[in-house]
N, C-alpha and C positions, 0 to 999 in steps of 0.2 A: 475686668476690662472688656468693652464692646468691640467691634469692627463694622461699621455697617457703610453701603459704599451702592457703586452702580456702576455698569458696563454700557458702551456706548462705542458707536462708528457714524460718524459725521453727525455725531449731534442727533444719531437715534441709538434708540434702549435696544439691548440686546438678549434678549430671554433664551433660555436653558445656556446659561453660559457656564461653563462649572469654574468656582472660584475656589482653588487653595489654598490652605496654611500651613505652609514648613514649618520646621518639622515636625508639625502637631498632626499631621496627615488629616485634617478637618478638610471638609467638600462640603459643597453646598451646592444648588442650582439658582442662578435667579431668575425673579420671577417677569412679569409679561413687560414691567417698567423699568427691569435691566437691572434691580435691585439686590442687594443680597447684604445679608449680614450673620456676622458670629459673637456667641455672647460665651461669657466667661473664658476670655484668653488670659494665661499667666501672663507676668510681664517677661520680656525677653525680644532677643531679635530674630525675625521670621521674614520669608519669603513667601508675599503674596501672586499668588499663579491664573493665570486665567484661560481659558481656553474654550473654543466655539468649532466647531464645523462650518465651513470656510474661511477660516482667519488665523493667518498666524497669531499664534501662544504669545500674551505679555508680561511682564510679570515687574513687581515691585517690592523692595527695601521698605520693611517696618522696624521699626524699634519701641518697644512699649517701656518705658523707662518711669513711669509715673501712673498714680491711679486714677488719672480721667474716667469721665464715666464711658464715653463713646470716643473712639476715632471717625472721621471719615473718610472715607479712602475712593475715589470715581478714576474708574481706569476706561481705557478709552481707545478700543484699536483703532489701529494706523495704517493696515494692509493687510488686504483680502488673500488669499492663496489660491483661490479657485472660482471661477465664475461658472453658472450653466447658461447653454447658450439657447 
């Protein structure tokens, strides 16, 4: 099973974002178009996590219950934590 997905804030890509997989402790970074993916996930249920410098951590409910080839999964912050002035 795939994961492959993208980060975003207002409708732009977020690069070096690092994306999680509970409890498989898998990281990734995406790349310049917010992208990122994970290949060979068991099936099971996981916590995807994401996380950027300046932006509150989001994170989502997967459940892989079948052998699709790919998920898709686009997370998408909602709120900044820090601005420089």
């Amino acid at each position: 099973m795939n994961i492959q997905g993208s980060v975003s804030y207002k409708e732009k890509p977020i690069e070096y974002t690092r994306v999680s997989v509970y409890p498989l402790s898998k990281h990734v970074l995406t790349n310049v178009n917010g992208a990122f993916s994970f290949s060979n996930v068991p099936l099971g249920l996981y916590v995807i996590k994401c996380s950027a410098i300046g932006f509150k951590s989001i994170s989502d409910t997967l459940e892989l219950f079948s052998r699709n080839d790919t998920i898709q999964l686009d997370m998408i912050f909602t709120e900044k934590i820090m601005e420089l002035d």
